[in-house]
N, C-alpha and C positions, 0 to 999 in steps of 0.2 A: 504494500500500500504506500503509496504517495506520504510523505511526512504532511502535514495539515502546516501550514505557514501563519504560528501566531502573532507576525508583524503587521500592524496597525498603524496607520499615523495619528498620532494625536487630536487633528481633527475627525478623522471619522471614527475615533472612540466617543469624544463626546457627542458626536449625532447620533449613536447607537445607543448610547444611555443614558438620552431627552425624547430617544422616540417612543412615544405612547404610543401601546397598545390599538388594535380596531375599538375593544369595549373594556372599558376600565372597568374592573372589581375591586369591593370596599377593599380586601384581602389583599390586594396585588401593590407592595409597596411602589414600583417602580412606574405604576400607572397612576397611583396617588401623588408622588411626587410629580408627575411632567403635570398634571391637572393643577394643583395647587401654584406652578410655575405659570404657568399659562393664565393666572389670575392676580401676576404679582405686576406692583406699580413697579417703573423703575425705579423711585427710592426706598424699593423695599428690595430689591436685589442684593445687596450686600449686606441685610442687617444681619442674617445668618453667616457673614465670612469673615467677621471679627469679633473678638470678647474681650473683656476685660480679666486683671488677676482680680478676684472679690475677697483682698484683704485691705487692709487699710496702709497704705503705702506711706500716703503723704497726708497732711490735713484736709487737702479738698476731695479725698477721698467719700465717696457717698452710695452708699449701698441699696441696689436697687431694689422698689418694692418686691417684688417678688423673688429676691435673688437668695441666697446662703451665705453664709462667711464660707470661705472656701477658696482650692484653687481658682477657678473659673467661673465666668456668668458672658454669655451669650445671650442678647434680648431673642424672644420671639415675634411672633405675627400675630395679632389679638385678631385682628381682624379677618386672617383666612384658619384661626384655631390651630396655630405652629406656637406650641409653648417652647421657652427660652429653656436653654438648655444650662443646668446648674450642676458643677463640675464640683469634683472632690479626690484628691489623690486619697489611696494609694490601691496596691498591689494585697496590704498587709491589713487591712480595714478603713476605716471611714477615718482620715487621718488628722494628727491631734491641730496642724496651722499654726505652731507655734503659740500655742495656746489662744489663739483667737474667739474658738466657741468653749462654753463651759461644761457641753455636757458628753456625756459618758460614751464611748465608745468600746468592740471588741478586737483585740488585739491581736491578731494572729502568729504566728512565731516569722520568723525571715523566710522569705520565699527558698535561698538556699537549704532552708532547714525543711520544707515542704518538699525539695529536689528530694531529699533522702527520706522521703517516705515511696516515691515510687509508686505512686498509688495514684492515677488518675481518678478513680470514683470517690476519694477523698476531696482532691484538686475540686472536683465540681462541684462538690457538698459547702468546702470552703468558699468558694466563690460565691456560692448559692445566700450563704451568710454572710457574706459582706453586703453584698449586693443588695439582700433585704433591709440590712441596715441602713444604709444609705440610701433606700429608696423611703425608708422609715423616716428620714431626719432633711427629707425635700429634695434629696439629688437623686437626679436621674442618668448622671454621666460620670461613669469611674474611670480613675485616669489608672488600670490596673494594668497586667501583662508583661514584664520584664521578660523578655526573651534573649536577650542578649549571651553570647556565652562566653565563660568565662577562660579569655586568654590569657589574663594576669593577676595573679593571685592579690596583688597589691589594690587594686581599682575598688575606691572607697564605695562604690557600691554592688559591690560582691555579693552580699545581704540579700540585694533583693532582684539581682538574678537566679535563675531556677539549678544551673548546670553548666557545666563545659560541654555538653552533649547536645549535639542538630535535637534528636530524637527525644530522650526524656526532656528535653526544654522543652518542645513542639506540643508533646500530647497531654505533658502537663496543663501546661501554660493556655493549650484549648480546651483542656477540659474545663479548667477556671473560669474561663471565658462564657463557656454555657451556662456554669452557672450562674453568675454574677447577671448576664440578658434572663436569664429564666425568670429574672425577677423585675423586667422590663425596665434594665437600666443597661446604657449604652457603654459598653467596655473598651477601652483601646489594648494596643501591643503596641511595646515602645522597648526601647528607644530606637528607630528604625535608621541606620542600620549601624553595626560596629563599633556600639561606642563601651570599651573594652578599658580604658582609664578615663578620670576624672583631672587629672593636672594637664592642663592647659586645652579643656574642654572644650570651649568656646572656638578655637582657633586650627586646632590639633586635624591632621589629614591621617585618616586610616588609609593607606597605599596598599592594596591588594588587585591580584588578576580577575578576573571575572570567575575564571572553574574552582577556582579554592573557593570563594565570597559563597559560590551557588550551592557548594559541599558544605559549608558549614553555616555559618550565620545567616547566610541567606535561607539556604534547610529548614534552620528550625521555624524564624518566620511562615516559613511556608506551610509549614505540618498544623503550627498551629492556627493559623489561617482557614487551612482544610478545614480543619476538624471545630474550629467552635464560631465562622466566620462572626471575628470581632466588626461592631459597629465605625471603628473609627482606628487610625494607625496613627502613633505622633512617632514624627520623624526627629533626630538626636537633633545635639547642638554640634559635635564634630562635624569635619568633612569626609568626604569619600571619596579619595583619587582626585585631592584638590578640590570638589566642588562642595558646599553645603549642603548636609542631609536634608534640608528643607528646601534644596532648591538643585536638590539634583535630579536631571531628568533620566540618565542610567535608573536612578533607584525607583524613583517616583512615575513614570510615567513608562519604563520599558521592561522592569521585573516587576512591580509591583501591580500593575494596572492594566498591561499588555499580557504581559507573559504568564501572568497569575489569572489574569480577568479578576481582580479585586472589584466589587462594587460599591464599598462604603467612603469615609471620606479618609482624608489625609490634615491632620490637626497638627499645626508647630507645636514645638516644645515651646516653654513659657523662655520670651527672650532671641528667641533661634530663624527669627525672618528678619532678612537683608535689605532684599529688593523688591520691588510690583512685577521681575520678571519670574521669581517665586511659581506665581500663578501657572503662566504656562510651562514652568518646570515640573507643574504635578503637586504643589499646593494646595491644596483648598479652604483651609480657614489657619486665620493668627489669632493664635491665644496668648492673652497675658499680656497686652496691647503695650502698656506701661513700660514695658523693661525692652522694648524695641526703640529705633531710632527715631521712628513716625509710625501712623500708623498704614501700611498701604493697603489695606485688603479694606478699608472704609472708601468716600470721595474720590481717593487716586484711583481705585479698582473702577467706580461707576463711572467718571469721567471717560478713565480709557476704552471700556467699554463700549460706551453710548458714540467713540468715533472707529474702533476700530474692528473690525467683523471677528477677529481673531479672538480677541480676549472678550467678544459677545459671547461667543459661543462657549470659551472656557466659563465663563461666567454663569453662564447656563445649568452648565455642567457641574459645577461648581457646588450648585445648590441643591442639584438634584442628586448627587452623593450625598449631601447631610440629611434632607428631608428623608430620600429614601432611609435610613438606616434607622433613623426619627421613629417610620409608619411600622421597617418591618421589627425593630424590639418593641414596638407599642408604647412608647415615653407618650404620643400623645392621649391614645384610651385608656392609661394607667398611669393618670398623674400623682408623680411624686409627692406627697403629701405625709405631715406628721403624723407617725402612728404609734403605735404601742410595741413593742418590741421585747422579746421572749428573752432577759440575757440570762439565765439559766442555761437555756439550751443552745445560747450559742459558746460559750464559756464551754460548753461540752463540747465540741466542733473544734474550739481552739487547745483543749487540751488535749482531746483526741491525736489532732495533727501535730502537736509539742510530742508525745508519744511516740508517735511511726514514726518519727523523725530525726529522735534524739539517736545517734550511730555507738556503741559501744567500740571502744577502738581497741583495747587492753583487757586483758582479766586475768590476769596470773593465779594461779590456784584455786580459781574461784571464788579470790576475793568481793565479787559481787554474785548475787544480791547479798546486802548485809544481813548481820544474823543477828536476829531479835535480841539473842544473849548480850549481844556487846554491850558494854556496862560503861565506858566514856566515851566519847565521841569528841573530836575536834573539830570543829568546824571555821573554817581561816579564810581571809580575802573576800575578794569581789563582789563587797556591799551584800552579803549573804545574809547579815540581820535586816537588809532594806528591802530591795526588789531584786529585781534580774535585767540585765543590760537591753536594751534597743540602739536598733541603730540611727544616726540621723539625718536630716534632711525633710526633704517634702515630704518619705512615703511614713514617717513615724506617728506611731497610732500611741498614745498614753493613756487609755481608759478615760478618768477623770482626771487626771493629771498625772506626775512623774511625781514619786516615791519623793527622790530625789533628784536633782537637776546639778552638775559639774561644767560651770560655763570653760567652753576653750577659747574663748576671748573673741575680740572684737566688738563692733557696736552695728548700729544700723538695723533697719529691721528685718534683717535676717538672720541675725545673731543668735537667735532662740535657737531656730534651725539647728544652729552647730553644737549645741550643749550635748553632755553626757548623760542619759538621763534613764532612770530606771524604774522599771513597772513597779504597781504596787502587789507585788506577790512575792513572799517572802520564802527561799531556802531554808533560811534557819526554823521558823517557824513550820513548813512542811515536815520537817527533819524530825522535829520534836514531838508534834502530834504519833509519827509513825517508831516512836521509841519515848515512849512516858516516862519507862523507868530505869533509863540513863542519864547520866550525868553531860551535859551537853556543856562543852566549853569552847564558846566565839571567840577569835582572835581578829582584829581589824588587817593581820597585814602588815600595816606602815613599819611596823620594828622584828624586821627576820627572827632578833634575838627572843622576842617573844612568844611571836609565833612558833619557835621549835619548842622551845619549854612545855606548852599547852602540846603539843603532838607529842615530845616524849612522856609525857606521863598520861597519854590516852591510849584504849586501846584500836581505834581508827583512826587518821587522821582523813577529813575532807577537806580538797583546796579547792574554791573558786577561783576562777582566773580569768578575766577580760582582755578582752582584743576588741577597741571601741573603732568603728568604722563610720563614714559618712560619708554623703552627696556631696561633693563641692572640692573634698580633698584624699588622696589616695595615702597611704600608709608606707613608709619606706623602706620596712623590712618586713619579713615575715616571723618576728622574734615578740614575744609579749613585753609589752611596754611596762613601764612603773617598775622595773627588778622581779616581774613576778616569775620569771626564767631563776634569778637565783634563790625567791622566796622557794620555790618548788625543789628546787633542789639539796635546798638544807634540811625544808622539813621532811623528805623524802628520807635523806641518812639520816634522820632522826627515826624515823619511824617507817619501818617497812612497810606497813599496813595502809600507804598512804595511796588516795583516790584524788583525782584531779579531773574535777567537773569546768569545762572549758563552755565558756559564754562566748562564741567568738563571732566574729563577720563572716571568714571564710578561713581558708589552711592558714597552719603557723608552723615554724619549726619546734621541735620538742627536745633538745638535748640533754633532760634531763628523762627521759622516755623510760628508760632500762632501771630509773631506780624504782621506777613505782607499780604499783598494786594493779591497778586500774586505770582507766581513760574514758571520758564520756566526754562526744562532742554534742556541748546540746543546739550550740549557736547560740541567736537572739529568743527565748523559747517564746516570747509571748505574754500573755494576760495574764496565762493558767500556769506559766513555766514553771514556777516553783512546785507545785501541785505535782507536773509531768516528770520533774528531775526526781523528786522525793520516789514516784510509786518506780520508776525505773531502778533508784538506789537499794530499795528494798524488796524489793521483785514482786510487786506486786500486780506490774506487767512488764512481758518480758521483751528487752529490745529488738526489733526490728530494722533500723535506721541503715541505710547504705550510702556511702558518699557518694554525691551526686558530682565530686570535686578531685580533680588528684591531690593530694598534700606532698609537695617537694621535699625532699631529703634537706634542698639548700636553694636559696636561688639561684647560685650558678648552673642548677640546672632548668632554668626557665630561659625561654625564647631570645628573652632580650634581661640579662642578670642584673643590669641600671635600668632601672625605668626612665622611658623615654621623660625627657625633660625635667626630671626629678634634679638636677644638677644645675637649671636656669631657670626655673619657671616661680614665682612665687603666685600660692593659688588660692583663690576661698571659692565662696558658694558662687558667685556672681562668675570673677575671674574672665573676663571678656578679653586682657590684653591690652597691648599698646598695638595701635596703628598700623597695620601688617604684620603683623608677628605671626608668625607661623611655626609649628611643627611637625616635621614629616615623621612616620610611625610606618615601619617594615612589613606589614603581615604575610606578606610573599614569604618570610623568614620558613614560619609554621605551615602557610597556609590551610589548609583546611586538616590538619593533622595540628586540629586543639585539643590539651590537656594531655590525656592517656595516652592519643596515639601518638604525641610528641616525643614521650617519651618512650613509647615502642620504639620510633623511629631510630632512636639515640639510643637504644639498648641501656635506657637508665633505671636504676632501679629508683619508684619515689621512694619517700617515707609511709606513704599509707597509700593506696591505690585507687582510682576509680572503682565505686562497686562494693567494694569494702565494706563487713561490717559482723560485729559478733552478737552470739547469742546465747543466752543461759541454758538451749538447748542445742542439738546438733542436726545437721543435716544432711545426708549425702544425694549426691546425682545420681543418676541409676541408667539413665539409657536420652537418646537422642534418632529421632528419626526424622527423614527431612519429607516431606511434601513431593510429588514429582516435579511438579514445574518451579520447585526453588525456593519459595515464598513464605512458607511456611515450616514448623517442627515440632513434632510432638515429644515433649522432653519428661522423665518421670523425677517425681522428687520425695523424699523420704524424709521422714523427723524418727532421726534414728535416739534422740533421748528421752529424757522421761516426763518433761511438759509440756504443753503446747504452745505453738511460733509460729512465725511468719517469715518464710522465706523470698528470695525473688529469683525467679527463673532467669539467668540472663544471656541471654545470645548473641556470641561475638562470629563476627567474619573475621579469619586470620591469617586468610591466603587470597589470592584472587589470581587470576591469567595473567595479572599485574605484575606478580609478587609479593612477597610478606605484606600483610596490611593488619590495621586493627580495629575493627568499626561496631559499634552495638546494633545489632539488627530490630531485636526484638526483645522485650521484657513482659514481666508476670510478676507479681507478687502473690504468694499462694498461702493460706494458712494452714497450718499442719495441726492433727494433736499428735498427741505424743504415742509415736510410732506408727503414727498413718503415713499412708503415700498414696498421693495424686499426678495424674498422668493431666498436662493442656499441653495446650493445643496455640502456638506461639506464632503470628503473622509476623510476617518484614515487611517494610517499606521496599518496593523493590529500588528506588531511586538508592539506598544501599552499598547495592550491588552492584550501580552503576558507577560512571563518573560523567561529568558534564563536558561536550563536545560538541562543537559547531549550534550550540542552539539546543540542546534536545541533553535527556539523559541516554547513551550510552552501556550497555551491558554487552563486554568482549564474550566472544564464545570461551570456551574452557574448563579447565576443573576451579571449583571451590569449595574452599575449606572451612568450615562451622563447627563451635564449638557451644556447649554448655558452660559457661564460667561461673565462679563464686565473685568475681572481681574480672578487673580487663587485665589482669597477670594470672591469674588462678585459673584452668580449666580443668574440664572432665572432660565426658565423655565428647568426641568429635565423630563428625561426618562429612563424606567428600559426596559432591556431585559436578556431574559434568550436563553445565548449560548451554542452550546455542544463544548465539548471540540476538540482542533485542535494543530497540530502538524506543525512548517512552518521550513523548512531546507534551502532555495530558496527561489522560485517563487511564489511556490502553498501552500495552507494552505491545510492540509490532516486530 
């Protein structure tokens, strides 16, 4: 068969998606939008292609009647019944604005900590509960989605990306996605595309080929695109091969809109629009008006319009991507309004996911779960009598407010932004309820000399340890900050017995690893964290959590061992630059061999592996069988101890016609009891098994090699097959 030729021009995309239908139906978003167009004045053409930030910026700041404190407010149309669209970050819940509104939100732990659950029917549960939340407190647009994967362990918002993985980023990140519209509130996926560090943000060029970009970051976009099509995409503040993610038309108008057939709209990131040429690069609405140069998607858009046929027509187009995506999540027959909200059962939702989440990394003798016997406890560091860490930035959710708040200086109003700041859910207090009749002794930390005191005369020692991350600025090493590298490792030779509960953003190095007991990485956990760390401490369930992350041995084994601009760049949340500044950033280096398979490549061993992850029971692999036409594997797995767990089936490519490769095909997370075994039934993506070539995915004829892993270093059982070669443009493999 003939390849189908998905090249368009940009004008006869937008005549294809303003053409109504012969007979519109109420149901038919795409015929509702060209009808509601078709009745709009000219000065009501742009009021949908720009918004405001809806925080209080300046003093002439004034909050529209019908608006939210929040990121965003877009007016509607009263008078063709287009409600205004009221925006709220995050990814993590209804998020806190730097304390702007006062009331209660739930927290969900860091999307990275949600990557290591593995669990898409979680992913959509969670989403499902933010989503209601925020549709609960009058928004109807969540700026949620992090898909971004993770190239560099340093990038201050690690947090609240999902993975280094195309795949579990994609099916996650759409399964959230369903849920959060399930609740008729319009969800983005951001940051589009490649935005992989935070220091020198604004200005910074990700330099990649096209087949790497389409293999990976572009992948996961895509997958999760398929699968939950989000309402609205915001494109980054970096560049891509020089151009601006919000004004490049590679991204925006030739993969995104062309190649993908995206139908929703393309929203800037708050700050990240240039020019009025934006538009025809695949633009369609500037949020956050304030923190841009001008505004052009107001006046300057309708002026040009009204003389030139070109940016009529985008203009058109323009609007009928927002409306459509408007009709089909339903924001207009299910207006956002205050209502009553369950937080029992969503507290249950956020713990749950704190739970599958948290990765056991360590367990020497079976140091965990503890044993009721233990009769002192020490419990040391990282605000463990307060709350539990969040990360910060825009996407930070603090319930009613932060435990406690550790300003990192600066002024202005976006200062709050950067504080340190900790939920109100207490470790120590979890800790104590689940052991009444020990002797429980808090150490702050701040004086080594102290803290081993209290751990040698206990018979457990627990260390909290933080690794605080944020939007605006990346972290320079992968070492725990404040001495807690040498607090851990005195009270470690103090006391064998010692467990180290890590609150962190993303990987750290561990060189005190080999003295200790135990390792829990819980991340950011959330509302409920404390709750989730205690019942995992004392097994009262049992870990699950697999890293969704490689953890480096060092950073000299990462891509680029100095981070780019780390050496000139002085950065905060804003961080725009001076006047041309620019920084070019390698990705050609890795390209689409992020994370795991970087280090396949490099024959490196990390510190902890992608996949990773232990459990208070055991499990073995038992057999693997592949599908005929490729695609599929039916894999057996056994809980060969004596509780019941949750394992995750995971399916690596290791070979290809190519040669040695190392790729996640396919995943499962399965629940065992103790001693049962279940046989599923594991799809691929076949794009996989391809690579990207001339326009099209690629599958060489050949053998290939598939294995069952425990991790992308750890396999079982394997199996070879020999495929013919296939061609996939779309839908169908040819």
């Amino acid at each position: 068969m003939k390849e189908v030729n998905m090249r368009v021009s940009l004008l006869a995309l937008s005549m294809l998606a303003v053409a109504a239908p012969a007979v519109a139906q109420d149901d038919d978003p795409d015929a509702r939008a060209a009808a509601t167009i078709d009745q709009m004045e000219p000065a009501e053409r742009t009021i949908l292609t720009h918004g405001i930030m809806a925080l209080p910026l300046g003093e002439d700041f004034a909050l529209p009647e019908d608006g939210v404190l929040g990121a965003g407010y877009v007016p509607g149309i009263s008078r063709l019944d287009v409600p205004s669209l009221r925006e709220t970050d995050a990814s993590l819940g209804v998020a806190w604005a730097g304390g702007a509104r006062k009331d209660r939100a739930t927290a969900l732990p860091s999307a990275v900590a949600m990557g290591a659950t593995w669990n898409p029917e979680l992913m959509r549960r969670a989403g499902e509960m933010i989503g209601g939340e925020a549709h609960a407190k009058g928004f109807n647009v969540l700026l949620a989605g992090g898909i971004n994967l993770m190239r560099d362990p340093r990038n201050g918002r690690t947090f609240e990306y999902f993975s280094e993985d195309p795949l579990l980023s994609g099916v996650l990140g759409g399964a959230a996605v369903t849920g959060i519209q399930s609740q008729h509130v319009i969800s983005t996926l951001k940051h589009f595309a490649l935005n992989a560090q935070e220091t020198g943000r604004h200005f910074m060029s990700a330099n990649i080929s096209d087949a790497p970009a389409r293999e990976s970051d572009l992948l996961a976009f895509q997958i999760a695109i398929e699968r939950g099509d989000p309402g609205s995409i915001m494109c980054a503040y970096n560049r891509v091969n020089q151009d601006y993610s919000c004004g490049s038309d590679y991204l925006l108008n030739q993969v995104l809109k062309t190649d993908w057939g995206y139908r929703g709209w393309v929203m800037s990131d708050w700050g990240a629009v240039h020019k009025l040429a934006d538009a025809i690069h695949g633009l369609d609405q500037q949020s956050g008006e304030q923190l841009d140069e001008r505004v052009f998607f107001g006046d300057m858009l309708g002026s040009k319009a009204a003389s030139d046929p070109v940016y009529a027509r985008r203009l058109t187009d323009m609007n009928h991507r927002i409306l459509r995506s408007m009709y089909a999540v339903g924001v207009d027959r299910f207006p956002a309004e205050k209502a009553k909200i369950d937080w029992e059962a969503n507290a249950a939702v956020a713990r749950e996911t704190a739970q599958q989440g948290i990765v056991l990394l360590r367990n020497v003798k079976d140091a965990l779960p503890l044993s009721a016997t233990a009769r002192t406890i020490a419990v040391i560091g990282g605000y463990a009598d307060t709350g539990v860490l969040s990360g910060g930035g825009s996407s930070q959710v603090l319930g009613e407010g932060p435990a406690v708040s550790i300003s990192m200086g600066g002024s202005g109003p976006f200062a709050g932004f950067m504080s340190q700041s900790y939920q109100k859910s207490v470790p120590l207090n979890a800790i104590r309820e689940r052991a009444p009749d020990a002797e429980i002794r808090f150490r702050n930390g701040r004086y080594i000399t102290d803290a081993v005191e209290a751990a040698r005369r206990s018979d457990v020692a627990i260390i909290f340890a933080t690794q605080w991350m944020a939007e605006g600025l990346d972290v320079p090493d992968l070492s725990l900050p404040n001495g807690q590298d040498d607090l851990i490792a005195a009270v470690a030779a103090a006391n064998p017995n010692t467990i180290v509960v890590l609150e962190n953003g993303g990987p750290i190095v561990m060189p005190w690893l080999d003295q200790t007991a135990a390792v829990l990485a819980s991340w950011y956990p959330g509302g409920e964290g404390a709750d989730a760390i205690a019942s995992i401490l004392f097994g009262e369930v049992n870990p699950s959590g697999h890293l969704p992350v490689t953890f480096p041995a060092n950073v000299g084994q990462l891509p680029r061992p100095v981070l780019p601009g780390s050496d000139m760049i002085e950065t905060n949340f804003l961080g725009k630059g001076e006047e041309g500044q620019t920084l070019d950033v390698d990705y050609d280096i890795e390209g689409s061999d992020v994370g795991y398979r970087w280090f396949a490549r490099q024959k490196e061993a990390p510190l902890f592996p992608f996949g990773f992850g232990l459990s208070y029971t055991s499990f073995s692999h038992n057999d693997i069988k592949l599908a005929d036409d490729g695609l599929s594997a039916t894999v057996r797995l056994t809980n060969s101890g004596k509780r019941a767990g949750a394992d995750v089936a995971q399916i690596y490519l290791i070979s290809g016609p190519w040669g040695s490769s190392r790729r996640l095909l396919g995943f499962e997370r399965v629940e065992l009891g103790a001693g049962e075994s279940k046989s599923v039934e594991v799809s691929f993506d076949p794009r996989l098994l391809a690579q990207w070539q001339d326009g099209a995915w690629v599958r060489p004829a050949g053998k290939y090699r598939i294995a069952l892993g425990k991790s992308a270093i750890d396999f079982g059982p394997e199996a070879t097959i020999t495929l013919p070669a296939a061609r996939w443009t779309g839908g169908q493999m040819k």
